[in-house]
Backbone as ProteinMPNN parsed JSONL, in Angstrom:
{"seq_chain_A": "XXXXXXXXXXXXXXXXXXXXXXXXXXXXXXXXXXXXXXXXXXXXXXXXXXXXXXXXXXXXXXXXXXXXXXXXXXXXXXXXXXXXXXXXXXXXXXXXXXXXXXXXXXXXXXXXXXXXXXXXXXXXXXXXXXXXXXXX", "coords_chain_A": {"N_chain_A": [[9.635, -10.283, -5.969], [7.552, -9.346, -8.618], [7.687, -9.263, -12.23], [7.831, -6.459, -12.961], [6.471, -3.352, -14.412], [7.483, -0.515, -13.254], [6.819, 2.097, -13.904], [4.437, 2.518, -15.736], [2.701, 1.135, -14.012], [2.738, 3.314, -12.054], [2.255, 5.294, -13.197], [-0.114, 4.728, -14.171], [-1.816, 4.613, -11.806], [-4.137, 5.631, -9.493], [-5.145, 5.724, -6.805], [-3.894, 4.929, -3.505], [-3.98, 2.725, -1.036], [-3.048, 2.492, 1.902], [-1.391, 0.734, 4.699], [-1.222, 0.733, 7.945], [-0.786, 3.014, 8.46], [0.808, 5.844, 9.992], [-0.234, 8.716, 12.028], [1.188, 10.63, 13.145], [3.588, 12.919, 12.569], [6.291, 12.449, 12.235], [6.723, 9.562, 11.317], [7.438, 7.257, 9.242], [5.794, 6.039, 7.415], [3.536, 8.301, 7.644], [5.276, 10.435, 6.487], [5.877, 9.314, 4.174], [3.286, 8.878, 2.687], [1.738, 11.879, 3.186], [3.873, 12.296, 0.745], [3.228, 10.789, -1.23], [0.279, 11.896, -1.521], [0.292, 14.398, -1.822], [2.676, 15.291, -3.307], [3.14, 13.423, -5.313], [0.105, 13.035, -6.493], [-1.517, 11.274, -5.913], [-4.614, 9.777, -5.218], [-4.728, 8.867, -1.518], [-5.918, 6.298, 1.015], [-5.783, 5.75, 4.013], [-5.28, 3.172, 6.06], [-5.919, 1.861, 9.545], [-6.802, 0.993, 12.567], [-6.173, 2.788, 14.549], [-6.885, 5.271, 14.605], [-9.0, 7.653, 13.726], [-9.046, 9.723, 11.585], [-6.643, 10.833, 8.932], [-4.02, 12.97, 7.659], [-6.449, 14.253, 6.291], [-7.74, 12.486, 5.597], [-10.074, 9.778, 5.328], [-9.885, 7.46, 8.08], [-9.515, 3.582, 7.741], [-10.444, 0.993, 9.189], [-9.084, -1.924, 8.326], [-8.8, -3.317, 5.143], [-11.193, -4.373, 3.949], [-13.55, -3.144, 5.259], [-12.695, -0.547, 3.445], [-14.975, 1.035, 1.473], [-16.538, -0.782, -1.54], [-16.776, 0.833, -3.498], [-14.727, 2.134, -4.191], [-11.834, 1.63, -5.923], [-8.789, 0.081, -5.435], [-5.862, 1.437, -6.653], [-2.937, 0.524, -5.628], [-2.344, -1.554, -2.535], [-0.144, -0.192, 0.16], [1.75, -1.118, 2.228], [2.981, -0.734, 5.839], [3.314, -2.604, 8.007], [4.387, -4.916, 10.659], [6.451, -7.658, 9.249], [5.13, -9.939, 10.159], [3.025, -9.871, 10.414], [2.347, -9.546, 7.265], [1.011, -11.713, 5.948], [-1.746, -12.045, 6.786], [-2.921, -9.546, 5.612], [-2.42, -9.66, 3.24], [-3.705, -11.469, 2.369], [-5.897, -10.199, 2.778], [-6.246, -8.156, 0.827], [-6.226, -9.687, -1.448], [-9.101, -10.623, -1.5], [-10.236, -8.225, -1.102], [-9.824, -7.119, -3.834], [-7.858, -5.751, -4.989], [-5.487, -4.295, -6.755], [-2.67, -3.942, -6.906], [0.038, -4.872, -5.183], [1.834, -3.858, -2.155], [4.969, -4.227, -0.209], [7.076, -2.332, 2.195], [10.202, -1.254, 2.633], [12.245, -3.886, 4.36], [10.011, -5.461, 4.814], [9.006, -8.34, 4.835], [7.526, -11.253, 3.847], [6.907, -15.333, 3.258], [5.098, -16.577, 3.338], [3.211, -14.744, 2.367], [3.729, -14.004, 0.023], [3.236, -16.311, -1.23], [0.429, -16.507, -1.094], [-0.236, -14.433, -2.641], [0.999, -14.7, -5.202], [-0.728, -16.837, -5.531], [-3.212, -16.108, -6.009], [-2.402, -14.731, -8.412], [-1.755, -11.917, -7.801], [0.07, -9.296, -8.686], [2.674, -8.018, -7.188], [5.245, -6.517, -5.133], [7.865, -6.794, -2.633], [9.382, -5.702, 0.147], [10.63, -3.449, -0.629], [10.642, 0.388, -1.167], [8.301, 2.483, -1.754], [8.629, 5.055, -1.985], [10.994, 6.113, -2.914], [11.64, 4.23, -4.899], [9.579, 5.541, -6.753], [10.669, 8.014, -6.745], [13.274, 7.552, -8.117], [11.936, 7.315, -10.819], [10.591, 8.959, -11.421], [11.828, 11.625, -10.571]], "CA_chain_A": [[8.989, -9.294, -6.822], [7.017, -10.054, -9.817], [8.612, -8.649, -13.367], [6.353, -5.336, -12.968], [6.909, -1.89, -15.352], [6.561, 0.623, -12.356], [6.656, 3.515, -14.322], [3.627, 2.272, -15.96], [2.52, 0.503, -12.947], [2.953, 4.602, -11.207], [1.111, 5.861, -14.422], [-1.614, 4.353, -14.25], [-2.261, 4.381, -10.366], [-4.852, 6.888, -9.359], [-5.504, 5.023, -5.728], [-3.17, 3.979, -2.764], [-4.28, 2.182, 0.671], [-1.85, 2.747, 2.986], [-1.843, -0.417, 5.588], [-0.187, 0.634, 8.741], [-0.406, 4.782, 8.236], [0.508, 6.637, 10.792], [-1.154, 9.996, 12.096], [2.732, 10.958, 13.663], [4.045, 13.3, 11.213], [8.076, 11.317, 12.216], [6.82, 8.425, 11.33], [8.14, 6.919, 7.91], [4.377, 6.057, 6.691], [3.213, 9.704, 7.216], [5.544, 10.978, 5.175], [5.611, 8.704, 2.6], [1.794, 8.911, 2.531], [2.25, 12.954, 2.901], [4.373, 12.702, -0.588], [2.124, 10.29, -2.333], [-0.654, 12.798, -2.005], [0.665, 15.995, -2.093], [3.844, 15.737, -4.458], [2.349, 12.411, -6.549], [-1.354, 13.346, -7.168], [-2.388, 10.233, -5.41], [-5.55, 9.74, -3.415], [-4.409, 7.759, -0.64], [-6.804, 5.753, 2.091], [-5.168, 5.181, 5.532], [-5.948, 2.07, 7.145], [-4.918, 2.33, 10.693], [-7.432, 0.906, 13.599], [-6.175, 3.044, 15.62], [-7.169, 6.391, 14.249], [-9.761, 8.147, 12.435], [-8.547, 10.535, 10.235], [-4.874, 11.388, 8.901], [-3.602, 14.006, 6.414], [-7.728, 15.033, 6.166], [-8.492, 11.314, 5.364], [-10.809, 8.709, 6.822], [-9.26, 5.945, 8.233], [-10.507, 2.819, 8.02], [-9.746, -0.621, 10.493], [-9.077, -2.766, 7.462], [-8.966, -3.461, 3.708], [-12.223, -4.924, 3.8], [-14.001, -1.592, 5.417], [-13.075, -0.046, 3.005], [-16.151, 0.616, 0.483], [-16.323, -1.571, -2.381], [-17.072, 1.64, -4.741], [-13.224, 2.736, -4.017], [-10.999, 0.975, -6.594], [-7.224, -0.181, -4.764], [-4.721, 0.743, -7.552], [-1.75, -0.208, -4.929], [-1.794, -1.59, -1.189], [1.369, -0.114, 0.33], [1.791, -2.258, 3.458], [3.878, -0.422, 6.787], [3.418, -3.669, 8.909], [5.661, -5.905, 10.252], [6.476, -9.198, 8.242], [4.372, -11.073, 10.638], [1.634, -9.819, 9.751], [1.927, -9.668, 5.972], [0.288, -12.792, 5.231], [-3.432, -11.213, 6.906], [-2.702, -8.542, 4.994], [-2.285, -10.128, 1.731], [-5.162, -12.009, 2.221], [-7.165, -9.055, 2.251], [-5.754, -7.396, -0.476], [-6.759, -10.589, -2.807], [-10.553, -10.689, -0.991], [-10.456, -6.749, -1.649], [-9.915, -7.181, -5.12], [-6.598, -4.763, -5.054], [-5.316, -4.38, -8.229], [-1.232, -4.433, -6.567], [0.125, -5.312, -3.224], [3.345, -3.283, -1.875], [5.212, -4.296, 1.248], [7.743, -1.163, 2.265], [11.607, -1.919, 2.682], [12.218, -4.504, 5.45], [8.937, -6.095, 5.173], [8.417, -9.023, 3.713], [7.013, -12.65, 4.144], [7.391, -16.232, 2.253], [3.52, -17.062, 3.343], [2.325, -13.893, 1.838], [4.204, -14.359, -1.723], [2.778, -17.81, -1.669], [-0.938, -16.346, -1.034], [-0.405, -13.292, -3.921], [1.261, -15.843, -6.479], [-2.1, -18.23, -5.867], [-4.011, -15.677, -6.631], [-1.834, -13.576, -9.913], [-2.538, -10.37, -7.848], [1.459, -8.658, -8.817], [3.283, -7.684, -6.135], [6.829, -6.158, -4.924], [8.013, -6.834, -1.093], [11.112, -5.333, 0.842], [10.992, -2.365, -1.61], [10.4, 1.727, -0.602], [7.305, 3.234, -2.515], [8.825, 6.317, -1.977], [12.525, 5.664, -3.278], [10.949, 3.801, -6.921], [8.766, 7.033, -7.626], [11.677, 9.058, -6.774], [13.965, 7.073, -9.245], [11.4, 7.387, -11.9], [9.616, 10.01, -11.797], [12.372, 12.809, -9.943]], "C_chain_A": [[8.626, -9.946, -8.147], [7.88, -9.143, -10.882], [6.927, -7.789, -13.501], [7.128, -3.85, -13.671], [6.171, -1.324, -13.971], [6.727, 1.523, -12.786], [5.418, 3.431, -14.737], [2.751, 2.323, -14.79], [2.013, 2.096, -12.149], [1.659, 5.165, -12.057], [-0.124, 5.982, -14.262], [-2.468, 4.136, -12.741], [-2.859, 5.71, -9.823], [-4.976, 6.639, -7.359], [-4.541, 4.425, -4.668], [-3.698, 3.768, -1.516], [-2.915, 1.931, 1.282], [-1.678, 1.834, 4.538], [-0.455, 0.256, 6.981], [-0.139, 2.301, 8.916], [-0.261, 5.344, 9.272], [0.002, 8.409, 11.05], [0.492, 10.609, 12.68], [3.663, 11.095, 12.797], [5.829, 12.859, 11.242], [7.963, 10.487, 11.427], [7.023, 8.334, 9.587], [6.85, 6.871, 7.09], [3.676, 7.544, 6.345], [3.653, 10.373, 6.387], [5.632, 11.298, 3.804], [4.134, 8.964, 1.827], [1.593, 10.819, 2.287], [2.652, 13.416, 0.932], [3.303, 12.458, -1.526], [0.823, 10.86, -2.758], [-0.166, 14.371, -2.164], [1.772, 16.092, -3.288], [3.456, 14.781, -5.665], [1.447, 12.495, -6.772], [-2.156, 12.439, -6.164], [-3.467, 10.589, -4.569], [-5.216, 8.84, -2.697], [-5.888, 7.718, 0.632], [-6.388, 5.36, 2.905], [-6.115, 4.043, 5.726], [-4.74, 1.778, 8.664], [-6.731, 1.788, 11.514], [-7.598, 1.986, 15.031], [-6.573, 4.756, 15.449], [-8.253, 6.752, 13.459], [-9.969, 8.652, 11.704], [-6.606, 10.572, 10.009], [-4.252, 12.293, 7.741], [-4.574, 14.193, 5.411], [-8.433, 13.643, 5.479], [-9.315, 10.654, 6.158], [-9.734, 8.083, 6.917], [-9.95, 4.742, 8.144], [-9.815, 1.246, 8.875], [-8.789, -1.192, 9.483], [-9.252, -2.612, 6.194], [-10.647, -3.706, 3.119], [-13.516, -3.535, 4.125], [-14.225, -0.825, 4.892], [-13.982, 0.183, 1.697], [-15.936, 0.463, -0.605], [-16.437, -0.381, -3.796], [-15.527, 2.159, -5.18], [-12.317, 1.69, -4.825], [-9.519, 1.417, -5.747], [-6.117, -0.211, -5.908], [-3.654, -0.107, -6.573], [-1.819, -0.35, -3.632], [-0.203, -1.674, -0.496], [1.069, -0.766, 1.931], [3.249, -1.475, 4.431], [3.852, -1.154, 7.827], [3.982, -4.214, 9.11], [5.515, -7.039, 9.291], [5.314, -10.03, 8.874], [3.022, -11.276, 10.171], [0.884, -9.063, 8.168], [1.043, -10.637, 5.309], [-1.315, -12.478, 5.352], [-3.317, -10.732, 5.831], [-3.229, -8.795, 3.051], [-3.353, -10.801, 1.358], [-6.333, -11.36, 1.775], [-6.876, -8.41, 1.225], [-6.241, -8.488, -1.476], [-8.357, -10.408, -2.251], [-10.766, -9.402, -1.789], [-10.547, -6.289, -3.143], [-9.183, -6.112, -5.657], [-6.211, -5.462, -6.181], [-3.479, -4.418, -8.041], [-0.619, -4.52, -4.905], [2.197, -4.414, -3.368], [3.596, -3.627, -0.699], [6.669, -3.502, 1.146], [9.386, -1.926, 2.336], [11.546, -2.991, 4.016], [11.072, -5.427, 5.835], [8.686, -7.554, 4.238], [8.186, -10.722, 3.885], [7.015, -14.11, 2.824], [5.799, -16.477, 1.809], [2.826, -16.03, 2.535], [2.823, -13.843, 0.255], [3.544, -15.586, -1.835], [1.287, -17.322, -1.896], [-1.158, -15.139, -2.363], [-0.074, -14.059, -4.927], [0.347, -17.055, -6.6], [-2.702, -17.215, -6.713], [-3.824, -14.303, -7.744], [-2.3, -12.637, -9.031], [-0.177, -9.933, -7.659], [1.986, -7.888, -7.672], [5.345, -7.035, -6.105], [6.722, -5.936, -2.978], [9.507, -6.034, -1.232], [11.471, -4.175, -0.38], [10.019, -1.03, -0.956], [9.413, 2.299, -1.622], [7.814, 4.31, -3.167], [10.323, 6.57, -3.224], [12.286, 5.235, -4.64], [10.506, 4.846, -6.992], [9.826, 7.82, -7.714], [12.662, 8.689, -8.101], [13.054, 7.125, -10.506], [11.046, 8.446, -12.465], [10.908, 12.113, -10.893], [14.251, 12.921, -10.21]], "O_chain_A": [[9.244, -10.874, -8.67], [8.707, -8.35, -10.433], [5.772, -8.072, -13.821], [8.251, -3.463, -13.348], [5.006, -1.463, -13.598], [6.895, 2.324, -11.867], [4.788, 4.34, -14.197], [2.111, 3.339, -14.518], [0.892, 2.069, -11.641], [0.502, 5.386, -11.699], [-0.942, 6.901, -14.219], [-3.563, 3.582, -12.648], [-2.182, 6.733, -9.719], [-4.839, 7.675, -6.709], [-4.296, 3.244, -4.915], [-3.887, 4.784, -0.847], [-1.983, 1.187, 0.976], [-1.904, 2.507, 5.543], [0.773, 0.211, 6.905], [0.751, 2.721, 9.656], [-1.351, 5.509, 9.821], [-0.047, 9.178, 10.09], [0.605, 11.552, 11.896], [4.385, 10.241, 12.281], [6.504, 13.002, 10.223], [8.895, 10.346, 10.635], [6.766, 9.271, 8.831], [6.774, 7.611, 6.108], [3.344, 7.926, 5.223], [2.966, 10.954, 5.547], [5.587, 12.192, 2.96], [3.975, 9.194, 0.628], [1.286, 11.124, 1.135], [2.149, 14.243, 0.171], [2.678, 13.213, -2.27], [0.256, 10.613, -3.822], [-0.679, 15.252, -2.855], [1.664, 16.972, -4.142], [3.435, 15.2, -6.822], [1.37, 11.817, -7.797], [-3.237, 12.773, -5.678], [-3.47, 11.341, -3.594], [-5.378, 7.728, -3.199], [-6.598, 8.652, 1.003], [-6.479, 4.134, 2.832], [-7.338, 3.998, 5.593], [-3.529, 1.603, 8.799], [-7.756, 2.229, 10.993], [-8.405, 2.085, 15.954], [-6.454, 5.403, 16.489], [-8.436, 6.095, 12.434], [-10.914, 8.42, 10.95], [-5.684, 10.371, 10.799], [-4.151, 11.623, 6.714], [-4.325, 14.301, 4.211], [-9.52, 13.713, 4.907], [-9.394, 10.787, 7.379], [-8.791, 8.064, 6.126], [-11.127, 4.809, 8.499], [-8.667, 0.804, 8.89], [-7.602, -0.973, 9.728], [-9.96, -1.641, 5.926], [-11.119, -3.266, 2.071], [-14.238, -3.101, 3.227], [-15.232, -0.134, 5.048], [-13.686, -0.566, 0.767], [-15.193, 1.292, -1.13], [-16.198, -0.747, -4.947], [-15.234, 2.512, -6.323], [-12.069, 0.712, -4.12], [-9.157, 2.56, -5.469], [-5.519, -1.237, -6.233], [-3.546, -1.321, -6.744], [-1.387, 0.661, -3.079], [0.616, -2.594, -0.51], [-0.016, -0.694, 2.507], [4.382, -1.551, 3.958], [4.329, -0.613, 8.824], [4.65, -4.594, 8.149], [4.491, -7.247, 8.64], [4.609, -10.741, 8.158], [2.284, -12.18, 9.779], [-0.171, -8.487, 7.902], [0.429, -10.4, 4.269], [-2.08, -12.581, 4.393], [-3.609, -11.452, 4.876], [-3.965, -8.319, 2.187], [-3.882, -10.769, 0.247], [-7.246, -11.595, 0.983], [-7.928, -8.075, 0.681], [-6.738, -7.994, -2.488], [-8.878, -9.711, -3.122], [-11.324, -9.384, -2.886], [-11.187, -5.323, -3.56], [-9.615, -5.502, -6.635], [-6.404, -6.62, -6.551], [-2.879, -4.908, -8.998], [-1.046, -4.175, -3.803], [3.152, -4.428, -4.144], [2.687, -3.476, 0.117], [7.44, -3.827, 0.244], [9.549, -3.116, 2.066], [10.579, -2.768, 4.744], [11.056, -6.065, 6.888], [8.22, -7.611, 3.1], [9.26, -11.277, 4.12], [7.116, -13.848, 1.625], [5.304, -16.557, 0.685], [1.799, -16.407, 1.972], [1.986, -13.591, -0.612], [3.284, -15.803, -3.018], [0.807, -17.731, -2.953], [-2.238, -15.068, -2.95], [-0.984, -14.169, -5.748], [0.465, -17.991, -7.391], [-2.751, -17.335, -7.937], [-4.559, -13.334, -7.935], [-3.449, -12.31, -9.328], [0.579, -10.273, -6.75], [1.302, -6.903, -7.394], [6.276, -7.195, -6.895], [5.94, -5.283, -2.288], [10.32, -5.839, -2.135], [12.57, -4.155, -0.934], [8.946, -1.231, -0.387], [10.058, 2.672, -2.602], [7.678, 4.618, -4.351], [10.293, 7.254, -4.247], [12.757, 5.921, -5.547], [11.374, 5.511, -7.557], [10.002, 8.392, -8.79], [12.776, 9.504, -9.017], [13.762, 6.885, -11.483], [11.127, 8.826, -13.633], [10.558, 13.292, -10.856], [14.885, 13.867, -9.744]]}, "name": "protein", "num_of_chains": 1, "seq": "XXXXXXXXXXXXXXXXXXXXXXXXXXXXXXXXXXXXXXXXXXXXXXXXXXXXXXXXXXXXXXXXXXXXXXXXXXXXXXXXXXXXXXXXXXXXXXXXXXXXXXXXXXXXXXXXXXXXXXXXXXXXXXXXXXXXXXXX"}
């Protein structure tokens, strides 16, 4: 994790892409994604291939998909580790403004590819769990 003010960091975040979202209101992403717009204000953007809407959103395949007019305050990342390092890739291409990977997730290759390119980051940490400690 980089030395990041997430209260600030929360503050000032109007925008979350949601990498991994599921449409399966169990699933840990839905919910979380669920809170972040309904109890946090957020607009969130599913990215999910495998769906095309989810809690009245588009979906979109990829980071890249989605349209360049859409500012990324935070990519929250529900993927495994393996495939954090893609991920992260696109999030610097995308021109995401912070990269999140959820509890349990987290890669050496993809800290190496966010610390090339200064884009601030926090891995192996709960979106949900920091807002709650801050803000509840």
């Amino acid at each position: 994790m980089v030395d990041v003010d997430l209260r600030k960091l929360f503050s000032e975040t109007r925008t979350v892409a949601i990498v991994g979202l599921s449409d399966n209101p169990v699933r840990t992403s839905h919910r979380i994604a669920k809170y972040l717009k309904n109890e946090a204000g957020y607009r969130i953007i599913p990215v999910n291939p495998t769906i095309a809407e989810v809690l009245g959103e588009k979906s979109y395949p990829d980071l890249l998909s989605i349209p360049a007019d859409i500012v990324i305050d935070i990519v929250n990342v529900f993927r495994r580790s393996e495939h954090l390092e893609a991920v992260a890739r696109e999030a610097v291409q995308r021109g995401c403004r912070f990269f999140w990977s959820q509890l349990g997730v987290y890669s050496q290759k993809a800290e190496e590819v966010l610390r090339d390119a200064k884009l601030p980051f926090v891995m192996n940490r709960c979106i949900f769990v920091e807002h709650q400690n801050l803000f509840h």
